[in-house]
C-alpha positions as CSV (number, residue, x, y, z in Angstrom):
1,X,18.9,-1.5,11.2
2,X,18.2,-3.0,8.1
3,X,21.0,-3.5,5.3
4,X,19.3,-2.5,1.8
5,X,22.8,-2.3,-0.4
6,X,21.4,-5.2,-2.3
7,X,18.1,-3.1,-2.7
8,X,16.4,-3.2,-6.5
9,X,14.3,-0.4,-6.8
10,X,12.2,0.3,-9.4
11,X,9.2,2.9,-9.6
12,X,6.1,1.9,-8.3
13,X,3.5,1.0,-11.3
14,X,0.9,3.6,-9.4
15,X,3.2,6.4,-9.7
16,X,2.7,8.9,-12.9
17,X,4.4,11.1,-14.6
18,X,4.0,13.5,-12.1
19,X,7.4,15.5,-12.4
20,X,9.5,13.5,-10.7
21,X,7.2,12.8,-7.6
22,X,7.5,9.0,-7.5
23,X,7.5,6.2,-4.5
24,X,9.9,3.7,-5.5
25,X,9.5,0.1,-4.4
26,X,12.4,-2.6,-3.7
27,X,10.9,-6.2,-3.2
28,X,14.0,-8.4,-4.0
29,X,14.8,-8.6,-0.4
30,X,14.0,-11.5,1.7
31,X,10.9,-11.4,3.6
32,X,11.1,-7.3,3.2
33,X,9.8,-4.9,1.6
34,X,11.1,-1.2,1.0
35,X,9.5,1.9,0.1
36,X,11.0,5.3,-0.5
37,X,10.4,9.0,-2.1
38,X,12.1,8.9,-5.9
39,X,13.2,13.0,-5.4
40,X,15.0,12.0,-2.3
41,X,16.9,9.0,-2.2
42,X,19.2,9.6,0.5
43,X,16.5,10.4,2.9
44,X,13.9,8.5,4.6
45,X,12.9,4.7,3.8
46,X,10.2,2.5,5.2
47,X,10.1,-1.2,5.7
48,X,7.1,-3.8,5.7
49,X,7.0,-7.3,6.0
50,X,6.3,-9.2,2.9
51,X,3.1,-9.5,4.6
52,X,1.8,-6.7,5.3
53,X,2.4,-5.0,2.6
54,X,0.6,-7.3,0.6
55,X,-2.3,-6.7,3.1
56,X,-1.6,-3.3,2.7
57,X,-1.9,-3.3,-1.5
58,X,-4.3,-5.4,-1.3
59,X,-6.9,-3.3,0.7
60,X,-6.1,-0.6,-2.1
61,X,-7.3,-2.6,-5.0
């Protein structure tokens, strides 16, 4: 499991103003990168390596 109490997360620059419907990001964690739903905080979070998820925005742009 990973720890994410030191977790900064800040909403993603993608994300509108939709309502409240946001992904926030948290990249201040080593080697990690976390990713959750802004309306539900407690719930569900996913992980990437710094890698792929610069793979991943990358094959956005």
């Amino acid at each position: 499991m990973v720890d994410l109490t030191g977790a900064q997360w800040r909403k993603s620059t993608r994300s509108g103003d939709n309502g409240g419907n946001c992904v926030e990001v948290a990249t201040n964690l080593p080697g990690l990168v976390a990713v959750r739903d802004s309306k539900n905080r407690a719930g569900g979070v996913l992980t990437f390596s710094t890698t792929t998820w610069s793979v991943f925005t990358r094959a956005l742009r």
